[in-house]
N, C-alpha and C positions, 0 to 999 in steps of 0.2 A: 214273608212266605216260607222260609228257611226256620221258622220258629215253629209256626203252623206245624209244618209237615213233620217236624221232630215230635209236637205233641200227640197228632193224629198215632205217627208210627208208635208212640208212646203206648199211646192207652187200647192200641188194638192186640197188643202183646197177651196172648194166650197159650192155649193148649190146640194150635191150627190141625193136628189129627182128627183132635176130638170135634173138632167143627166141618173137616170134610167129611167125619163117617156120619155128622148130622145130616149132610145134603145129601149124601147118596145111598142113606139108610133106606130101604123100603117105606114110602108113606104110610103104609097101612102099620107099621109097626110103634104106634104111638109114647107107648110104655117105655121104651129103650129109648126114644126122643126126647123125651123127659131126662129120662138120668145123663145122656149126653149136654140138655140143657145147664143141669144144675151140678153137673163136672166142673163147665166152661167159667160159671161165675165163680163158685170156689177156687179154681184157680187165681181169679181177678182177688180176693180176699188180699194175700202180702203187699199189693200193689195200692189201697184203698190212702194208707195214711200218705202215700208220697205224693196221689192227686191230690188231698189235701192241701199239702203242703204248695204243689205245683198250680194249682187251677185259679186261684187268688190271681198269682205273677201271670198267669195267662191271658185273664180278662184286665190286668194290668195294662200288660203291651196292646191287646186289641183294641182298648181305649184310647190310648197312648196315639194308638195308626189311623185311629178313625178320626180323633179331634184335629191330628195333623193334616190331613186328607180333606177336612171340612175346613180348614181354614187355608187353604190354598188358593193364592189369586186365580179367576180363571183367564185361561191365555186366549187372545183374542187372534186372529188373523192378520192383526197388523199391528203396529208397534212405532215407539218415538221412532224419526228419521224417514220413514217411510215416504215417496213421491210416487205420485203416478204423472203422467203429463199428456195432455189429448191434444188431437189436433180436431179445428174446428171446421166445418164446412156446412156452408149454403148451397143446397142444389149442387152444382158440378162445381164450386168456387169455394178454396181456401181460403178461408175469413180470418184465421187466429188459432190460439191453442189456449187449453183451462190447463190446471194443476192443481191437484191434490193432491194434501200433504198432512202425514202426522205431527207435528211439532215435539219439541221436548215438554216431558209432562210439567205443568205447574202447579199452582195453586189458587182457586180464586177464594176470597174470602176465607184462608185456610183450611182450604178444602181440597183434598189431591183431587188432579181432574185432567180430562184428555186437552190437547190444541189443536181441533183442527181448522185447517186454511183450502178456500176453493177461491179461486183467483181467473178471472179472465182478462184475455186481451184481443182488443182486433189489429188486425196485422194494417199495414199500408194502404192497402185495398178498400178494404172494409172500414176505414176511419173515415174516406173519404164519402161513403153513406153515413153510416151510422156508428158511433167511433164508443168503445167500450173498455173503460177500464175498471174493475169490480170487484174486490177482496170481499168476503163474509169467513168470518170468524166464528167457532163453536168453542164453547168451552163446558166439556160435561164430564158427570162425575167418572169418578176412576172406576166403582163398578157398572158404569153405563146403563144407568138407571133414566137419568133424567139429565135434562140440559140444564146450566147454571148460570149460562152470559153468552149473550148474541151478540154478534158486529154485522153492520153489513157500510162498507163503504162502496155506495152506487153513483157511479160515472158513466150513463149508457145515454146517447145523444144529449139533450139538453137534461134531460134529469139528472137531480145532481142530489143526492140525500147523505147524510150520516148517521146512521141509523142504529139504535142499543136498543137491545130489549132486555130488561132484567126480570128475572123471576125469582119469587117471593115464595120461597115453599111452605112457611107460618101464614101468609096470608093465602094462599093459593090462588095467584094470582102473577100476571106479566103485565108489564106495561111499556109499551111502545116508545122510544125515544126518537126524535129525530132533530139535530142540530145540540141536543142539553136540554132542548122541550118534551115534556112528555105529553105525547098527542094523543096514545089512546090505552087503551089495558082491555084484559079480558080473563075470566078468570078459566085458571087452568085444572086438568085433572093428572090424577097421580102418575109418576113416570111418564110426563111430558118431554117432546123432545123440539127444537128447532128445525127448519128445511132442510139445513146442509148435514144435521146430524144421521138423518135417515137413512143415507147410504150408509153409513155405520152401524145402523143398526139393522141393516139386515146382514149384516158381514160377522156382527157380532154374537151370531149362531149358526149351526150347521142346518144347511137348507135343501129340500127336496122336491123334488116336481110334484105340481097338482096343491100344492100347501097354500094356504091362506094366514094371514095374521092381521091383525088391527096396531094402531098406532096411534097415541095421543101426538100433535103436531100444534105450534101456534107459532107464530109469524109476530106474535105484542097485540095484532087487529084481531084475529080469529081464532077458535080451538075446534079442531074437528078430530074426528079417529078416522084415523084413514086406514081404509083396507088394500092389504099389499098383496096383489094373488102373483104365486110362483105357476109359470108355465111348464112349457116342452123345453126337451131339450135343444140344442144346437150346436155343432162343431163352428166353429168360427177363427178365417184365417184373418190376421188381421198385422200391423206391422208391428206390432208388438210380440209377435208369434200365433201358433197355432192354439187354440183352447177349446174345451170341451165348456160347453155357456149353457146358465140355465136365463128363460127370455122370462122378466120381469115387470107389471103391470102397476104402476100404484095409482090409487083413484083418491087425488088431494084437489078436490076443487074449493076454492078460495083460499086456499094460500098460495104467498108466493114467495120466490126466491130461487135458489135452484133448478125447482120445478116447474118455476110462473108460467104460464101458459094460458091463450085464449080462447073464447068460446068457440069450441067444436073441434077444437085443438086434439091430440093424444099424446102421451106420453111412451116410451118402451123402453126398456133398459136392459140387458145382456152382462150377467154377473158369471165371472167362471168358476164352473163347478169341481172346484177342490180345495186344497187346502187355505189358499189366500181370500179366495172368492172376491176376488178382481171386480173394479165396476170396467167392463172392456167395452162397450157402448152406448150412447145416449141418443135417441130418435126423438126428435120434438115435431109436430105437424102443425105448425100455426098459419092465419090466414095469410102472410108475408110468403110461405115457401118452406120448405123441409130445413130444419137444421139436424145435424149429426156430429156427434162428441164422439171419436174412436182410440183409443189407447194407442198409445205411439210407442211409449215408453214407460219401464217403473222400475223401482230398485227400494230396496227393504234390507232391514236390521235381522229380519228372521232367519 
């Protein structure tokens, strides 16, 4: 900016008299506007070889700031180390608490790339229904394009799976693993992402009420685009503090994981509106009874 403005104040160096009796010459006196004109540039004449010389090095440096500017990672909302941690609840009854978390960055197939972890547990209570323990795992690229390797280790009552899904960006194509078996595939489209990744990507731009977007999603079984509408907004107290939230809608039917959910079910999610953009709650309506995921706590690198 400091270069800029040395060159601007550079090259407007004239005869400044001769240029205020241009404005406040009588308009109708055209003749005299004229020779005030061609004063102004004769004067500009001793100065011509130095732009020469100078305007090369200028579009030098602007080059220089613009490839530096375009090649700059973009900074996302959240970063390695980062934890969020919810507590769970069924109707009026604490069940458990999820966690999500950034990992340190890695590498899959020599590929830099995000780790992220959503992890559930049910508490004492809730094992003695229905007992849940359930990590899924993302690993997607560093510029959050597209997902790269899925986990899902599922331990919710008697179902028991372990579950990979790898995706083939030459073939375009995922395929379902379950146990080292691969059970099924589907083929994918560009800038796909996994369930758990989703909340990432709507974090991973600045968002505004009344906004819509699509989203390539697959699960290894299905590929759908799901459309994500941003609502109203809402102040939201919650134990994690106070937050200004924007309320969140996405429409994924047939996939699952994260979001699984049964027929007639809905989904709502409350992201807060500023710099982190927080997932600060989870509302599920399935045929069982209400669950709700509310942020308890979080802590970040930022």
């Amino acid at each position: 900016m400091k270069v800029t403005g040395f060159f601007v104040s550079y090259l407007i160096k004239m005869d400044f008299k001769l240029l205020l009796s241009y404005f406040f010459l009588d308009k109708n006196n055209l003749i005299t506007r004229i020779k005030i004109m061609l004063s102004c540039i004769e004067s500009l004449k001793p100065r011509i070889k130095e732009w020469i010389l100078f305007c090369p090095i200028f579009v030098l440096i602007a080059f220089l700031n613009s490839t530096v500017y375009a090649n700059m990672p973009h900074k996302f909302p959240f970063q390695s180390g980062e934890r969020l941690e919810y507590d769970l609840e069924w109707g009026v009854f604490n069940v458990g608490r999820a966690i999500l978390e950034v990992k340190d960055t890695q590498e899959w197939n020599g590929i830099p790339c995000w780790h992220l972890v959503f992890s559930i547990e049910t508490n004492r209570f809730a094992d003695k229904i229905y007992k849940i323990r359930t990590i899924s795992e993302s690993y997607v690229s560093k510029d959050f394009k597209r997902t790269l390797f899925y986990t899902k280790n599922q331990h919710e009552g008697n179902t028991h799976r372990e579950i990979q899904v790898k995706f083939d960006w030459v073939q375009m194509q995922a395929t379902y693993y379950n146990y080292g078996k691969a059970e099924f595939w589907t083929s994918i489209q560009e800038n796909s992402f996994d369930p758990l990744s989703i909340l990432y990507v709507y974090r991973s731009k600045k968002r505004s009420e009344n906004e819509q977007f699509e989203v390539p999603i697959t699960d290894g079984k299905n590929q759908i685009r799901s459309t994500i509408s941003i609502k109203n907004k809402k102040s939201l107290q919650i134990e994690a503090g106070k937050f200004e939230s924007l309320k969140v809608i996405p429409l994924i039917e047939g996939i699952r994981g994260v979001f699984k959910k049964s027929k007639g079910s809905s989904i709502e999610l409350w992201f807060s509106h500023d710099s982190n953009q927080f997932p600060l709650m989870m509302k599920s309506k399935v045929l069982v009874g209400n669950f709700k995921a509310t942020l308890k706590s979080y802590s970040s690198n930022l």
